[in-house]
C-alpha positions as CSV (number, residue, x, y, z in Angstrom):
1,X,-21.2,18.0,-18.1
2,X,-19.0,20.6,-17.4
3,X,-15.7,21.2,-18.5
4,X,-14.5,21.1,-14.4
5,X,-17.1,18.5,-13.5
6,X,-15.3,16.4,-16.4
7,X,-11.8,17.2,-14.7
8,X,-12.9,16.0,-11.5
9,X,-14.4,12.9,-12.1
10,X,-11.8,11.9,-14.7
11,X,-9.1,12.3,-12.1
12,X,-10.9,10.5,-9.4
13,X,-12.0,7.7,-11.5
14,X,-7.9,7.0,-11.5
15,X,-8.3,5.4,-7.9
16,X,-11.4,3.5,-9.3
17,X,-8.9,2.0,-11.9
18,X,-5.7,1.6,-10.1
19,X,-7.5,0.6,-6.1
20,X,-8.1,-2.9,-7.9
21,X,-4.5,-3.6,-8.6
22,X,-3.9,-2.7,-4.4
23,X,-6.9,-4.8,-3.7
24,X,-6.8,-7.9,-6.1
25,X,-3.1,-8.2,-6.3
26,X,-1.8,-7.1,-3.2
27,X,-3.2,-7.2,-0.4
28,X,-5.2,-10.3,-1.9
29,X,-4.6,-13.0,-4.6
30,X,-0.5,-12.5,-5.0
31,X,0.2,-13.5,-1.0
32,X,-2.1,-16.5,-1.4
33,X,-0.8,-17.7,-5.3
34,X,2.8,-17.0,-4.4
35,X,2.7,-19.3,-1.5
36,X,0.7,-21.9,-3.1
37,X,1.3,-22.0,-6.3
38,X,4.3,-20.2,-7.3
39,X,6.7,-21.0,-4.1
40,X,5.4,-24.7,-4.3
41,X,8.0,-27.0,-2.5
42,X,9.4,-24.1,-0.5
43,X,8.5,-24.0,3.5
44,X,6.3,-21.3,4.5
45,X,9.1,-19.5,6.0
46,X,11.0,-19.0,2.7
47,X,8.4,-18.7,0.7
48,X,6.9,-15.7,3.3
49,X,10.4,-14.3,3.4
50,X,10.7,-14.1,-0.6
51,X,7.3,-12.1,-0.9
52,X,8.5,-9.8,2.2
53,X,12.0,-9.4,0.4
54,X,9.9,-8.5,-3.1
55,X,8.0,-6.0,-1.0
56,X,10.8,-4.5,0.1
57,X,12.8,-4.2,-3.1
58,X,9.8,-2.7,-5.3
59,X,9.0,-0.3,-2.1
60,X,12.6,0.7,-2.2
61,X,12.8,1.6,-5.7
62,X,10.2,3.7,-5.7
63,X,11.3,5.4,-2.6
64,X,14.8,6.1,-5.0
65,X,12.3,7.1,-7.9
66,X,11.1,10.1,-5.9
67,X,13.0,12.6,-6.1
68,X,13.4,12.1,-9.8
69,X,10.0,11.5,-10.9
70,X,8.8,14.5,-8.2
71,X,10.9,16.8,-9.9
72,X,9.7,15.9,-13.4
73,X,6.1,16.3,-12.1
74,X,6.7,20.1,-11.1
75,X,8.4,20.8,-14.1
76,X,6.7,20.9,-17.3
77,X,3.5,19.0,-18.5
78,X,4.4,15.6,-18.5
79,X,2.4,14.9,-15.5
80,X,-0.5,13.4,-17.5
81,X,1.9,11.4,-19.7
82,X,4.3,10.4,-17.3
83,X,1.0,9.0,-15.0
84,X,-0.2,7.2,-18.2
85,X,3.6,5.5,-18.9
86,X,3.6,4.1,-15.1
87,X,-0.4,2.6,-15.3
88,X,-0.1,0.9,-18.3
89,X,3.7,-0.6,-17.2
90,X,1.6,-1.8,-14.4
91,X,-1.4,-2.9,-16.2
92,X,1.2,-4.6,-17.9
93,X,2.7,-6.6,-15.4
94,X,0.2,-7.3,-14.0
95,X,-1.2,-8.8,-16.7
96,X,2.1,-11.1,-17.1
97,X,1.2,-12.4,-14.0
98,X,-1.7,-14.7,-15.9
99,X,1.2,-16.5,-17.8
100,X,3.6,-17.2,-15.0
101,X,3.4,-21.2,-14.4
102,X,3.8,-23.2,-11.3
103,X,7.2,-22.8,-9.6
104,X,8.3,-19.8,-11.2
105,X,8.2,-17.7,-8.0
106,X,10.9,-15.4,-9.5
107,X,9.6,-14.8,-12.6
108,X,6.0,-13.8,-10.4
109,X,8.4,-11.8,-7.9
110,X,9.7,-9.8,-10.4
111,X,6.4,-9.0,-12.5
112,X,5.0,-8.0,-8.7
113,X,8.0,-5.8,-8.4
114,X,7.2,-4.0,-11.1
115,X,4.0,-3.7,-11.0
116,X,4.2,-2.2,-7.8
117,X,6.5,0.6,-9.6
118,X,3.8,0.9,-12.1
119,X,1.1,1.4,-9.6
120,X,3.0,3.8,-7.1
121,X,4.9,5.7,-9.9
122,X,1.5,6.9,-11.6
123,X,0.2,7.8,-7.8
124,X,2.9,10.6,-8.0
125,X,1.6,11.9,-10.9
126,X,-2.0,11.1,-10.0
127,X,-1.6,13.3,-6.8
128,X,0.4,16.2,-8.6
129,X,-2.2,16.8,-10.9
130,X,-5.0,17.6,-7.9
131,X,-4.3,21.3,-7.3
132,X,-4.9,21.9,-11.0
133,X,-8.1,19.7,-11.1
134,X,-9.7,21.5,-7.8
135,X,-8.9,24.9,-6.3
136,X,-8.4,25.2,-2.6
137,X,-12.2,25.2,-1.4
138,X,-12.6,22.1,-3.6
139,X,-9.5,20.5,-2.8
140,X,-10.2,18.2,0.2
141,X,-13.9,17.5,-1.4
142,X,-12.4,16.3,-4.6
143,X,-9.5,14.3,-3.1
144,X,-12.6,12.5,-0.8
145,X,-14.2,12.0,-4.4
146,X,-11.4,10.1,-5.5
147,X,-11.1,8.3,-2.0
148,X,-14.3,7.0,-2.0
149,X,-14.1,5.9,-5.6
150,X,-11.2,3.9,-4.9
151,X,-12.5,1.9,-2.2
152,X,-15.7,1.1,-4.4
153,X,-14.2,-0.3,-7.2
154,X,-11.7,-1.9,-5.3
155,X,-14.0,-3.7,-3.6
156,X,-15.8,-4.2,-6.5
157,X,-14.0,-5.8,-8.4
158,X,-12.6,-7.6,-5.8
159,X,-15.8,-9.1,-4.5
160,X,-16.6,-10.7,-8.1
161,X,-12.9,-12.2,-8.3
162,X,-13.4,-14.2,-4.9
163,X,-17.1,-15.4,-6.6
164,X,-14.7,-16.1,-9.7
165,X,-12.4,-18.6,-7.3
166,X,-15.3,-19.5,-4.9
167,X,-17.5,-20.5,-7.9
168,X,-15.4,-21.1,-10.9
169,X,-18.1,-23.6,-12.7
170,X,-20.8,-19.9,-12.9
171,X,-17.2,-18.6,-15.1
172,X,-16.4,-21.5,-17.1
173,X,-13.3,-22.1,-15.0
174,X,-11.6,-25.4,-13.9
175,X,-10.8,-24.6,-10.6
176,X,-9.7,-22.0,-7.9
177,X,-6.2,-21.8,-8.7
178,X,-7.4,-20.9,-12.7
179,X,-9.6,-18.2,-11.4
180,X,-7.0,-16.5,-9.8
181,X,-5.1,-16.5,-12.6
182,X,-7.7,-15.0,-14.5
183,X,-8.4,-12.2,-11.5
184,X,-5.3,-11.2,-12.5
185,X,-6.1,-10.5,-16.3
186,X,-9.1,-8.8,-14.6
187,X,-7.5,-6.7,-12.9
188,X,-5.1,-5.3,-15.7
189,X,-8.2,-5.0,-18.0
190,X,-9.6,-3.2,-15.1
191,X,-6.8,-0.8,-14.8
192,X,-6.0,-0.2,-18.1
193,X,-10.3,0.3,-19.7
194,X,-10.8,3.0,-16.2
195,X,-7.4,5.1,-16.9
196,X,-9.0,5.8,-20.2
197,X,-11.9,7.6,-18.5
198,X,-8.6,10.0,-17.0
199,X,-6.7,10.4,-20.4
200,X,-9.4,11.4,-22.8
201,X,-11.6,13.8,-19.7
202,X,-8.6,15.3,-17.6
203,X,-7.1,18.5,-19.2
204,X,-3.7,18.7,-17.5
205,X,-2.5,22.8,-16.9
206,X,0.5,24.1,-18.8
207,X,3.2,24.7,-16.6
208,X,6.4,25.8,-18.6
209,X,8.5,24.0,-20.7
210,X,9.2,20.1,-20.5
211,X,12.8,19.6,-19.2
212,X,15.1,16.8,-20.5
213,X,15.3,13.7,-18.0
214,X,19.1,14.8,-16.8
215,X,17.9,18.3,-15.8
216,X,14.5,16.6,-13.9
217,X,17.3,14.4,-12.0
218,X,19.9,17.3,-10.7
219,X,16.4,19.3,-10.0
220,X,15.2,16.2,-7.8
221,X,18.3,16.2,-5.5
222,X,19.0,19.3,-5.5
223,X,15.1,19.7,-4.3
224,X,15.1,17.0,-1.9
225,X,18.7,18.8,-0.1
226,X,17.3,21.7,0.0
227,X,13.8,20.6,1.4
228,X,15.6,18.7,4.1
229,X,17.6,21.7,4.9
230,X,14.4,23.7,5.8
231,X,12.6,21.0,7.4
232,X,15.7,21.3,10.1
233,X,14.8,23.7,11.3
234,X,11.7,23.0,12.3
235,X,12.1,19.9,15.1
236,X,9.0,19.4,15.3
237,X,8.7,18.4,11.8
238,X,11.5,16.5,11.2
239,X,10.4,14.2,14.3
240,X,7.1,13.8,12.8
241,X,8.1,12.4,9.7
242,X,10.9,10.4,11.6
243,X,7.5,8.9,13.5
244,X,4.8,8.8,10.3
245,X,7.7,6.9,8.7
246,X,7.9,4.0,11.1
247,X,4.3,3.4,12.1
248,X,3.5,3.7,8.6
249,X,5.6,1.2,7.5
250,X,4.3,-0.8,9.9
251,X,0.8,-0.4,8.8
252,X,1.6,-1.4,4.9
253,X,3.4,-3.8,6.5
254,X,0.1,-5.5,7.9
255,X,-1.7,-4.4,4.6
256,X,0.7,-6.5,2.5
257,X,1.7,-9.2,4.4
258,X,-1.5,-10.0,6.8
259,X,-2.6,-12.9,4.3
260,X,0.5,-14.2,3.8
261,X,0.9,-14.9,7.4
262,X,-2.9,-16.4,7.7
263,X,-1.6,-18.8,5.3
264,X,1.4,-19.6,7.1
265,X,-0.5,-20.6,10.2
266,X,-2.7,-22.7,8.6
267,X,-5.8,-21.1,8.1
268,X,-7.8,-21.8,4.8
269,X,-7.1,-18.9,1.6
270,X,-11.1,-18.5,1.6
271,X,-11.4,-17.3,5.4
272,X,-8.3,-15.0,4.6
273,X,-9.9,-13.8,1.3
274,X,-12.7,-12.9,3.3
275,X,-11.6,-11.2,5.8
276,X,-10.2,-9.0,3.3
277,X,-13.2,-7.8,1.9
278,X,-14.4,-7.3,5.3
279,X,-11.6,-5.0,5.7
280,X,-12.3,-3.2,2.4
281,X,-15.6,-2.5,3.3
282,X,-15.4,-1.5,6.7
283,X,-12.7,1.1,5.8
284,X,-14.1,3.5,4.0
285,X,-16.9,4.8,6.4
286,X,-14.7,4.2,9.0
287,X,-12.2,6.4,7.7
288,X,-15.0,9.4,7.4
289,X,-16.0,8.9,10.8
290,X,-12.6,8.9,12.4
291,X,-11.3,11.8,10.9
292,X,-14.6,13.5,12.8
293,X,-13.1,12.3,16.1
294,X,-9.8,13.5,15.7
295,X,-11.5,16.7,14.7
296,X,-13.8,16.9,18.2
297,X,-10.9,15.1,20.1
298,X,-7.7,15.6,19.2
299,X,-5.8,14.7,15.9
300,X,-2.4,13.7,17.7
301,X,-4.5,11.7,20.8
302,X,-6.5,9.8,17.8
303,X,-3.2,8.9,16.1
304,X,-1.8,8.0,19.0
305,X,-5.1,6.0,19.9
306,X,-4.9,4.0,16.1
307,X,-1.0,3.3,17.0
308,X,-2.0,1.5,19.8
309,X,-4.7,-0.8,17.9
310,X,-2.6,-1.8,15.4
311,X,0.1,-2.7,18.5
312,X,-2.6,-4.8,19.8
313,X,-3.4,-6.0,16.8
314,X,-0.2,-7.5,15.9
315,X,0.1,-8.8,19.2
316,X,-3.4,-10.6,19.0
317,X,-2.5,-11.8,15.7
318,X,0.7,-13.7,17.1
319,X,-1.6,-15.9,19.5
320,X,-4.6,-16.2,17.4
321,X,-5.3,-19.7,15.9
322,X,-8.6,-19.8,14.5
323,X,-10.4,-17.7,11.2
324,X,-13.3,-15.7,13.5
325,X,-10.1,-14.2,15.3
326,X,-8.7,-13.4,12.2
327,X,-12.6,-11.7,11.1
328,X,-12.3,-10.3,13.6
329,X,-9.5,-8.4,13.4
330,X,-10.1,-7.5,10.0
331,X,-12.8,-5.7,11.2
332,X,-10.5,-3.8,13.6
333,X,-8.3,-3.1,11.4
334,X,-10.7,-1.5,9.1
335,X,-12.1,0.9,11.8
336,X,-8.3,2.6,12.3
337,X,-6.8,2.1,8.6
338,X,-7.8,5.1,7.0
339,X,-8.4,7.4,9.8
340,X,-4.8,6.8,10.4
341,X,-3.5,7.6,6.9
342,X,-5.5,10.6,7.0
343,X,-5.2,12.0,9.9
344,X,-1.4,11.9,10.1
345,X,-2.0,14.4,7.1
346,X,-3.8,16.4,8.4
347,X,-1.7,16.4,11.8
348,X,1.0,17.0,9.5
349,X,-0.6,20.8,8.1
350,X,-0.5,21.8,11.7
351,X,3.3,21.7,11.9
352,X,4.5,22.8,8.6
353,X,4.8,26.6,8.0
354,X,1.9,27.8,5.9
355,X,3.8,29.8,3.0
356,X,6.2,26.3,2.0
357,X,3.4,24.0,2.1
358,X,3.6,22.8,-1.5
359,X,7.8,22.2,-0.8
360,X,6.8,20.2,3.1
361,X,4.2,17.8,1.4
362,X,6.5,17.0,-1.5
363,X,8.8,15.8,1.3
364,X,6.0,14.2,3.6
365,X,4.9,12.0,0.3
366,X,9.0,11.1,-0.6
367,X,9.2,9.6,3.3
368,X,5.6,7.5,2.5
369,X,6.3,6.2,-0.3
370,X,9.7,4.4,1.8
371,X,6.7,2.7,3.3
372,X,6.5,-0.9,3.5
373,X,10.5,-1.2,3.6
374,X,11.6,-2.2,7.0
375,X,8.7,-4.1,7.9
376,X,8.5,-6.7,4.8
377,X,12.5,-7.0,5.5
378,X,12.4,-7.3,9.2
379,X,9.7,-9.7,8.8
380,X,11.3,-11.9,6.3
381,X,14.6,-11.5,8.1
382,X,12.7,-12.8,11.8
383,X,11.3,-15.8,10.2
384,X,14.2,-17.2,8.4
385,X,16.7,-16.7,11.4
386,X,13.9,-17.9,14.0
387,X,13.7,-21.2,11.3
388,X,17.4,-21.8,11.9
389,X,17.6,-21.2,15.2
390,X,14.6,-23.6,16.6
391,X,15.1,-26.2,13.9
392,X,16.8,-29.7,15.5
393,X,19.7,-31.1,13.3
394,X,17.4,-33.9,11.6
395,X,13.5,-32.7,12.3
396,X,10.8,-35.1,12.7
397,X,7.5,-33.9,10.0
398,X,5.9,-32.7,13.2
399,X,9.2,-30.4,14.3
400,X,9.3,-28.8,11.2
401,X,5.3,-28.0,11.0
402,X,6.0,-26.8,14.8
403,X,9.6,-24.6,13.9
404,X,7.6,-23.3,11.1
405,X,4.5,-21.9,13.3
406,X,6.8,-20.5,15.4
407,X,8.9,-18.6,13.1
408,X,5.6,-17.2,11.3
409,X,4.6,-15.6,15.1
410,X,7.7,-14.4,15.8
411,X,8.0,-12.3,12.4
412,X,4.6,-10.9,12.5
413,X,5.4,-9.9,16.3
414,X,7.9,-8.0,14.9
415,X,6.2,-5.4,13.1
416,X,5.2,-4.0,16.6
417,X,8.6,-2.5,17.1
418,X,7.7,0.2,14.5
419,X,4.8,0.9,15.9
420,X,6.2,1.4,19.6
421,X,9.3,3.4,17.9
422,X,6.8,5.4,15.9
423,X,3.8,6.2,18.6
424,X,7.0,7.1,21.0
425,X,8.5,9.5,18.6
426,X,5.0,11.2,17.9
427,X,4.5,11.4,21.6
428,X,7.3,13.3,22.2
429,X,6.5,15.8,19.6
430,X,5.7,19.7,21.0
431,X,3.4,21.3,18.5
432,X,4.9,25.1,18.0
């Protein structure tokens, strides 16, 4: 093998690692053991609005991270190491997650937390070393590579932890709730065996000096003011990212939070699982075949068309009561997921000026990675004040299952304002 072959396939086998952690752990296992295991005793209301809150709070410290950790990617070589220090804090964490015992939904909150920090502060790193792995006619070919890879063993991995908790007798395991535990451990052995691939066949460019942790953070803000200074002046732009950064939201909103709500509305962890991998599956072609339409169509008008899926969507969602709805829109929402993630970057090119692309994107990746802020909050926010709003001074059993229902629909409703404030914004954009 090449010298470059080894390059690329030891970056992309990064998202082969790390996709398990967003598969197993977060979209997955963590909704379903937090509610049931961890949050035991709590309603369904408080338990969904302490994983929403969690969600929020890793999401925003990340978001804060950016400018810090961007500028320590561009300056220097510490991309490779710094990558390496954030997967194996979240291989880390994740692994904790194994030893956390019934109850302890804080101690499990927190280890989430961090290794979502883990997992979204080596992405930064992960994506800055690209443009030194692949030159510009290899570019979009090798970041597909690494696309592809992800969903695979993802889904992978995934699909044996659901046998693991749907069989547990074939693994030597007690029960369901032991599997889990161990998908966890899986999932950090996983991460942390696959990055190995990256450190030992990715050769990171030289790229000046290493600067000292103080200069990387005055070089972050004073990027990020400057960058926002330029962007300005281009309306069109700044409304863009105003719009990507709501329906965005709104879609890891769904991502993270679409099991818990399953959960909370009564349907059984193994439909929800399920649907899941239904999801996982469906995504990736999906993804390659709606990036073609918006390419014969029109990018903006198949955004825009996507927007208004995961509107219905969420609006479906707050009527449906049985698991083939819930299939069923897993399946829906695999046909627009990635089409709309990569689209909106492509969309993006189009409005940026060509000679500060590298400067624009830095900014376009800083507003996604606020993603998953608003909606987790609004969510948890909706269903606690809903709860105390419908709940009768002393509830009957019934009352409370029935206040609880309610609450659930009314947050996951919710989410729709960001998609309606987003696909608005977008629509009003004038391309120039």
């Amino acid at each position: 093998m090449t010298s470059e072959k080894r390059n690329i396939w030891g970056w992309a086998f990064y998202d082969w690692a790390n996709s398990a952690f967003a598969t197993t752990v977060m979209a997955g296992f963590f909704p379903v053991f937090f509610k049931q295991y961890w949050s035991i005793g709590a309603d369904v209301n408080t338990s969904t609005a302490m994983l929403a809150y969690a969600n929020s709070a890793a999401s925003l410290i990340v978001a804060l991270m950016g400018p810090i950790l961007g500028a320590a990617a561009d300056s220097g070589s510490r991309r490779k190491r710094l990558l390496v220090f954030f997967a194996y804090l979240g291989v880390l964490m994740t692994a904790c997650l194994f030893l956390v015992d019934k109850g302890q939904w804080g101690w499990a909150a927190f280890f989430y937390c961090m290794g979502i920090v883990g997992f979204s502060g080596s992405n930064i790193f992960y994506d800055s070393l690209l443009p030194g792995i692949a030159g510009p006619d290899k570019v979009d070919r090798v970041s597909g590579l690494g696309f592809g890879l992800g969903y695979l063993g993802g889904g992978l991995l995934f699909l044996i932890n659901v046998i693991m908790t749907q069989q547990p007798e074939l693994f030597g395991l007690a029960d369901a709730g032991e599997a889990v535990r161990w998908s966890f451990l899986t999932v950090a052995l996983w991460w942390g065996l696959f990055t190995l691939v990256t450190i030992i066949w990715v050769d990171e460019q030289k790229n000046g000096e290493a600067v000292t942790l103080g200069h990387a953070l005055r070089q972050g803000f004073r990027q990020f003011s400057t960058t926002f200074s330029h962007i300005r002046e281009y309306k069109p732009v700044l409304m863009f990212l105003l719009a990507y950064w709501l329906y965005i939201d709104g879609v890891d909103t769904i991502v993270r939070m679409a099991v818990d709500y399953g959960l909370s509305i009564g349907f059984k962890d193994r439909d929800l699982i399920r649907a899941l991998l239904i999801t996982q599956f469906v995504a990736f072609p999906s993804a390659i075949l709606y990036t073609r339409l918006g390419e014969r169509w029109d990018v903006k008008k198949a955004i825009q068309l996507a927007i208004v899926v995961y509107i219905g969507v969420t609006l479906w969602a707050t009527q449906m009561d049985s698991a083939i709805e819930f299939y069923t829109l897993a399946v829906v929402i695999g046909l627009v997921q990635g089409g709309i993630q990569a689209l909106s970057r492509s969309y993006y090119s189009r409005l940026i000026p060509a000679d500060r692309a590298g400067e624009f994107y830095g900014f376009y990746n800083m507003i996604g990675k606020f993603a998953a802020i608003i909606g987790p909050l609004l969510i948890g926010t909706i269903a606690i004040a809903v709860r105390h709003a419908l709940m009768p001074a002393d509830p009957t059993a019934e009352q409370i299952v029935e206040v609880g229902l309610s609450a659930s629909r009314w947050s996951i409703g919710s989410v729709v304002v960001l998609f309606v404030a987003g696909g608005g914004l977008l629509w009003t954009i004038k391309e120039e």
